[in-house]
C-alpha positions in Angstrom: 3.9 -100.2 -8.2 2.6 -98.6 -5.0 2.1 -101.1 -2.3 -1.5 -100.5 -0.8 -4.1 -103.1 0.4 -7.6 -102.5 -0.5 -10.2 -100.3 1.5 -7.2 -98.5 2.6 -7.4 -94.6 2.8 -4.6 -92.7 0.8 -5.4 -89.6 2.9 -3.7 -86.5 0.9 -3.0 -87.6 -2.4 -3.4 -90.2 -4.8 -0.4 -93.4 -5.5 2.1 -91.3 -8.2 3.7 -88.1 -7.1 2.0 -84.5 -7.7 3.4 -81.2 -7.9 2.7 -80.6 -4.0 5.8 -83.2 -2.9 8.4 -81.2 -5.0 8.9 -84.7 -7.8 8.3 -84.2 -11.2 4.4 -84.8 -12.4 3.4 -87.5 -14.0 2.4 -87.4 -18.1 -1.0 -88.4 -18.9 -2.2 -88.5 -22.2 -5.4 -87.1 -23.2 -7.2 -89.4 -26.2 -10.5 -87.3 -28.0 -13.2 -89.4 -29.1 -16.2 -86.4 -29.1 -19.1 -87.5 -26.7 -21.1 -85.1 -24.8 -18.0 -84.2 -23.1 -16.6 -82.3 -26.5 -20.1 -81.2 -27.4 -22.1 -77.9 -27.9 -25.2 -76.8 -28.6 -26.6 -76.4 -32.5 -30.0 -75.3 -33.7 -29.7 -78.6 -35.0 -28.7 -80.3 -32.3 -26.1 -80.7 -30.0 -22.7 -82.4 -31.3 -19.1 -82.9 -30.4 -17.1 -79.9 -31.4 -14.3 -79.3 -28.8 -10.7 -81.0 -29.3 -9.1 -82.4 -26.7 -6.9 -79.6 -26.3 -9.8 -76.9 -25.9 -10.9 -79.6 -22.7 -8.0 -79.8 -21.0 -7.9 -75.8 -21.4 -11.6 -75.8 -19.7 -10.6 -77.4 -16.9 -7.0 -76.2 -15.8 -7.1 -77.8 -12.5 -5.9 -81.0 -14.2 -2.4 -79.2 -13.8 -2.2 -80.5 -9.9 -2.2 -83.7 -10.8 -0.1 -84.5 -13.9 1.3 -83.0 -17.1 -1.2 -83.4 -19.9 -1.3 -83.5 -23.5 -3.8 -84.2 -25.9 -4.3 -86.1 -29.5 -7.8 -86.4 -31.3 -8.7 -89.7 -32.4 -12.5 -88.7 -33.9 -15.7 -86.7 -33.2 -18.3 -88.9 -32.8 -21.3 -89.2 -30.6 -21.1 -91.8 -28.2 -24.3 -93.5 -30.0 -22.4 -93.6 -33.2 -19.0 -94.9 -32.5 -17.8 -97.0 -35.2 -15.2 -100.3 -34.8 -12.7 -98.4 -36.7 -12.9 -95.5 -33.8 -12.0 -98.4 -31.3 -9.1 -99.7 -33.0 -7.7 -95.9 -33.7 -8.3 -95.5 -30.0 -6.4 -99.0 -28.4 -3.7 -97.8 -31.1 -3.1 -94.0 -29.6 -3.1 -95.4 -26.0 -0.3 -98.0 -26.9 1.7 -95.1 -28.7 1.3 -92.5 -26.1 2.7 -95.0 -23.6 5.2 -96.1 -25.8 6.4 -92.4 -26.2 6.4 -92.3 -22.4 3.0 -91.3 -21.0 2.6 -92.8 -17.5 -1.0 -92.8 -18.1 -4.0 -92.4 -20.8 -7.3 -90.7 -20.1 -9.7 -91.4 -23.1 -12.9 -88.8 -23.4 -15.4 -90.4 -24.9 -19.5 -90.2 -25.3 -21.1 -92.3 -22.4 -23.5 -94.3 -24.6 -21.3 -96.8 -25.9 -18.5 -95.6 -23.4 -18.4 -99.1 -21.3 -18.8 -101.0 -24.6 -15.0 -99.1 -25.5 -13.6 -99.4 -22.2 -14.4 -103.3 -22.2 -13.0 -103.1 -26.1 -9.9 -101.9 -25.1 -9.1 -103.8 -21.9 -9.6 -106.7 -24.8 -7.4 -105.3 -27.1 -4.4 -103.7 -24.8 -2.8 -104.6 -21.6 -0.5 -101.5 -21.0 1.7 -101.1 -18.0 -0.3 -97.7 -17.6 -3.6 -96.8 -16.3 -6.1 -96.9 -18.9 -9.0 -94.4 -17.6 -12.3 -93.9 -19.9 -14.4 -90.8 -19.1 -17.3 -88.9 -20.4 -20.0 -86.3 -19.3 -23.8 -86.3 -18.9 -23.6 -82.6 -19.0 -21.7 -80.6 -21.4 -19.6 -78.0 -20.7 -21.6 -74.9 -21.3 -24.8 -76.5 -19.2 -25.5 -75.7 -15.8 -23.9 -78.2 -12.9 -21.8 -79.9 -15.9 -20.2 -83.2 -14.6 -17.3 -82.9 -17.6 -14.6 -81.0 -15.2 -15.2 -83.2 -12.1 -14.7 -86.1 -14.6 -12.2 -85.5 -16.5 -10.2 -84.1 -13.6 -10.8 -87.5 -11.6 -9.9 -89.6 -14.6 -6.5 -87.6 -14.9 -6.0 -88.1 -10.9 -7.0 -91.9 -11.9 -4.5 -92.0 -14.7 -1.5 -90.5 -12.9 -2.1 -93.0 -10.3 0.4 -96.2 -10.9 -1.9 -98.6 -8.7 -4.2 -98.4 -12.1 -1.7 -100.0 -14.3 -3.6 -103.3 -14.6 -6.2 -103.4 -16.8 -8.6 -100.4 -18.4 -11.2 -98.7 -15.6 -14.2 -96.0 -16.3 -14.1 -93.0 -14.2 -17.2 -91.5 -13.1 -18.7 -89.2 -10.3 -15.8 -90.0 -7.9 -15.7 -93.4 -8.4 -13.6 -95.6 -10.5 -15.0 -98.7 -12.6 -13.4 -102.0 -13.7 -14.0 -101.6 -17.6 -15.1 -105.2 -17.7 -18.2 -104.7 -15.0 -19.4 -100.5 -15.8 -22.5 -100.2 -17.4 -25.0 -97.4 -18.1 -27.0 -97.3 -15.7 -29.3 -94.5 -16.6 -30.2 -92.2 -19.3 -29.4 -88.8 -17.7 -28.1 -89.0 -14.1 -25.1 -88.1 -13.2 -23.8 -91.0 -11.3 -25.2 -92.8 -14.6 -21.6 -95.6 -14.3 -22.2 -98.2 -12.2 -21.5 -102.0 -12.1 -24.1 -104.1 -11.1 -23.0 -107.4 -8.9 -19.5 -106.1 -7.9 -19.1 -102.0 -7.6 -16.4 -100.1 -7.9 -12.8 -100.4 -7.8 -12.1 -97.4 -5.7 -13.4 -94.4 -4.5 -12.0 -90.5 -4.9 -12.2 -87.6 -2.6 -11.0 -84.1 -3.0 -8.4 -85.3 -0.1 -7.6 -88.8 -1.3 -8.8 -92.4 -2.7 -10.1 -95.5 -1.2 -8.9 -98.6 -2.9 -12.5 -100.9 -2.5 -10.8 -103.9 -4.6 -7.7 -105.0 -6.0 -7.5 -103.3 -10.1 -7.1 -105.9 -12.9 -7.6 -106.5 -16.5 -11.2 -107.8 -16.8 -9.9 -110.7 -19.4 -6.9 -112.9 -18.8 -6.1 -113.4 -22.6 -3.4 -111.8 -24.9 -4.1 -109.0 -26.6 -6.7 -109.2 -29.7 -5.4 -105.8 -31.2 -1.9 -107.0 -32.9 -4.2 -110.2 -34.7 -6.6 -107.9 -36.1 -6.0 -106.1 -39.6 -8.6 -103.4 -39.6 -12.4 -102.8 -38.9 -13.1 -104.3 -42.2 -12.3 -107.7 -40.3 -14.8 -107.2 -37.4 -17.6 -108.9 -38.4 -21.5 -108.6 -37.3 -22.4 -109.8 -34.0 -26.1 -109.5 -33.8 -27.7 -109.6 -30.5 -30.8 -111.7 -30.4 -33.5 -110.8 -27.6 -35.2 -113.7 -26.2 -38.5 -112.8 -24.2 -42.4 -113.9 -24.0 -43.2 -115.5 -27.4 -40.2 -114.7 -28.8 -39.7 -117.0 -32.5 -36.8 -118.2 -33.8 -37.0 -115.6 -36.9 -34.6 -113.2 -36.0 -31.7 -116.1 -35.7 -32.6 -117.5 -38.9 -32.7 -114.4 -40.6 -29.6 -113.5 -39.0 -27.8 -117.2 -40.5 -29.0 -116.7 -43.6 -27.5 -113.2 -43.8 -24.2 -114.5 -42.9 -23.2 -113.1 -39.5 -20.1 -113.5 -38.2 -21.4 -114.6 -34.9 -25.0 -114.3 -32.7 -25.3 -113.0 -29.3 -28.5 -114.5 -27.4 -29.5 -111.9 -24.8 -31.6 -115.0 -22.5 -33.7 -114.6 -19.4 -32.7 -115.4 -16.3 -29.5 -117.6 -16.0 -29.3 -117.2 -19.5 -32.5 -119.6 -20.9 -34.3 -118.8 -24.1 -37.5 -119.7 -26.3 -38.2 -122.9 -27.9 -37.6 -121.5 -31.1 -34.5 -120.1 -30.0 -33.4 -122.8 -28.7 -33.9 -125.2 -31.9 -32.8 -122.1 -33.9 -29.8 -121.9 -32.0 -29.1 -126.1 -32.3 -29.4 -125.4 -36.5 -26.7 -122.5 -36.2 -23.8 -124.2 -34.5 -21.5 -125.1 -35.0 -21.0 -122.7 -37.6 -22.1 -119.7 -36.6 -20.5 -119.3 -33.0 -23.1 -118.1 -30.4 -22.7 -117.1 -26.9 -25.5 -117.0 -24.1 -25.6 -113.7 -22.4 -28.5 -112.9 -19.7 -31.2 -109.9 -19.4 -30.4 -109.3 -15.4 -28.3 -106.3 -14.6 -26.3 -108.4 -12.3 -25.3 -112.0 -12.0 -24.2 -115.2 -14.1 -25.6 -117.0 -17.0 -24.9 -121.2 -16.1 -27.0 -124.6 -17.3 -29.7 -125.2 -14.9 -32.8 -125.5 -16.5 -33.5 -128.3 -19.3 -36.4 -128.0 -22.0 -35.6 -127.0 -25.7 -34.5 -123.5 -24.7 -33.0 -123.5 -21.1 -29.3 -123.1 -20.7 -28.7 -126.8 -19.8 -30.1 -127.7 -23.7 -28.5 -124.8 -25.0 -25.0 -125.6 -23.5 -25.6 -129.0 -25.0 -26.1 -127.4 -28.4 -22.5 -125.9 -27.9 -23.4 -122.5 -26.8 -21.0 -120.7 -25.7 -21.9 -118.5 -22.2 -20.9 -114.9 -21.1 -20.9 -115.1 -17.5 -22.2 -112.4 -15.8 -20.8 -109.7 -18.8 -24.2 -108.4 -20.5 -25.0 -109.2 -24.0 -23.5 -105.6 -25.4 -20.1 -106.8 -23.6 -20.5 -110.2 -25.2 -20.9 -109.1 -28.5 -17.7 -106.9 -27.7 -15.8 -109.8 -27.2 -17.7 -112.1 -29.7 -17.3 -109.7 -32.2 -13.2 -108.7 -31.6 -12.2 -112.7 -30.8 -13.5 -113.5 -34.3 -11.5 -111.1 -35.9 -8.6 -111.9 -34.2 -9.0 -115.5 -35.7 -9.9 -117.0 -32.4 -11.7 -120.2 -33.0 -13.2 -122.8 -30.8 -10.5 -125.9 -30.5 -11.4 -129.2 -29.8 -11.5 -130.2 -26.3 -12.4 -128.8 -23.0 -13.4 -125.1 -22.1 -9.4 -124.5 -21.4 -9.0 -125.0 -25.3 -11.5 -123.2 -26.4 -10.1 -119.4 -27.6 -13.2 -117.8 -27.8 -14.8 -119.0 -24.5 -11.9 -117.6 -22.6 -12.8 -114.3 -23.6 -15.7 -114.5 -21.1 -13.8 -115.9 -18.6 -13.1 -113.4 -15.5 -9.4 -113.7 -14.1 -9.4 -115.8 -11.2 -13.4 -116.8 -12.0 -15.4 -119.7 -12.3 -14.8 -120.9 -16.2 -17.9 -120.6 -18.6 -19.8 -123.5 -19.5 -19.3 -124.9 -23.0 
């Protein structure tokens, strides 16, 4: 792997060979998931159409950077994605590198696109980069984003310093899939993570490596334990605010949820209500303590019925600074892989090392 220190200018091109030092180019493999990226307009509405063929045609200057090819694994909007889509999609990233792709670009819709990128940096650890992108703008609108995208992710993804672990590409910057968010509704430079920014910076020149890439989880890969999306089961996430009750866990228990997801305030406290609700659930519903800020950890500070201190008690498992959609992510894929919580300390615990950043402070059990 090229040997480059972080915040380090790469000057004229990017860490694998191009077609402009006489080597042969990389092979990146293109994976379709729809998004607004493949969409077009419809009296009805707009909706993906294009293949992932008919983007890397719309934006030939991919061609300077690597050899691509393309394979569809669905058409849906990035509001609709389905755990079935995820698996299909860890599952044609691990055979186009196993049929020797030095890298994978997935195109996907930016709704749900950081909730996939986390999904597969859970369920893969390739030795190739792993580069989710989308667009805000479709192809046929005015100032589209999709060519500079897709065109940064393929730079990305021919680039061997982003082996470890899966990254978001976005507006010339590149995203550790464990901390990108969506940021905003319609901007541009909607990818963003909150607490730690990016991983590195492009150029038309060059890229700046800000920090050192890695997998955002330091467990073994969840997608060879799990036997289909039939098997992933609901995660509910469970908003705790002013005067929240403790209905919406209860209803959730009773209905038999796999697992519950409490979004909390702050460093991750909640209601009364919750709080008691939460003490009724465990142990055998399996709940993990995410927080509402954008940025920062959830840890026991605060006592009362529903601060985290009371809550940890109760066996409450929490997410560390990942947000509660990333939580129910992991929540959701850990079960079905059979992970469990062991007796003992947080290092036995399967499921709470899902939330547990490499080299990062452990979660509180």
């Amino acid at each position: 792997m090229t040997n480059t220190e972080p915040t380090t200018e790469r000057g004229a091109r990017d860490g694998k060979r191009t077609a402009t030092d006489g080597g042969a180019k990389p092979r990146v493999a293109v994976v379709a998931c729809g998004g607004t990226i493949a969409s077009e307009p419809d009296d009805g509405g707009a909706a993906p159409a294009k293949t992932g063929d008919d983007l890397v045609a719309a934006v030939p200057g991919v061609e300077r950077y690597a050899t691509v090819s393309a394979r569809e694994v669905c058409s849906q909007p990035g509001f609709d994605v389905r755990w079935r889509d995820v698996l299909a999609t860890a599952a044609a990233a691990r055979d186009a590198v196993a049929e020797g792709a030095d890298g994978v670009v997935v195109t996907h819709g930016t709704d749900t696109l950081a909730d996939t990128a986390f999904a597969l940096d859970l369920l893969t650890d390739l030795d190739a980069p792993v580069v989710v992108t989308g667009a805000q703008r479709r192809l046929d609108e005015a100032s589209s984003d999709a060519p500079a995208n897709l065109t940064l992710a393929v730079r990305a993804a021919a680039d061997d310093r982003f082996a470890p672990g899966v990254h978001v590409a976005f507006d010339d910057e590149l995203h550790a899939a464990r901390d990108a968010v969506k940021g905003h509704s319609n901007a541009l430079s909607t990818m963003a993570s909150p607490g730690t920014g990016p991983v590195a910076t492009f150029t038309r020149a060059g890229s700046r490596l800000v920090r050192e890439p890695r997998r955002g989880v330091d467990v073994d890969p969840l997608a060879d334990a799990i036997e289909g999306a039939e098997r992933v089961p609901e995660v509910p996430v469970v908003h705790s605010g002013t005067g929240v009750g403790a209905g919406a866990v209860e209803r959730a228990v009773d209905a038999g949820v796999g697992g519950l997801v409490i979004e909390g305030t702050g460093l991750g406290n909640a209601t009364a209500a919750i709080g008691d609700a939460v003490a009724d659930a465990l142990p055998e519903t399996p709940v993990v303590v995410a927080g509402r800020p954008p940025a920062g950890p959830t840890e026991p500070v605060y006592g009362t019925p529903g601060g985290a201190v009371t809550l940890a008690e109760h066996g409450a498992t929490f997410a560390g600074p990942l947000p509660a959609s990333k939580a129910r992510v992991a929540l959701a894929l850990g079960l079905a892989a059979g992970l469990d919580r062991d007796e003992g300390d947080a290092e036995g615990d399967a499921l709470a090392a899902l939330f547990r950043a490499p080299g990062g402070i452990e979660s509180p059990r």
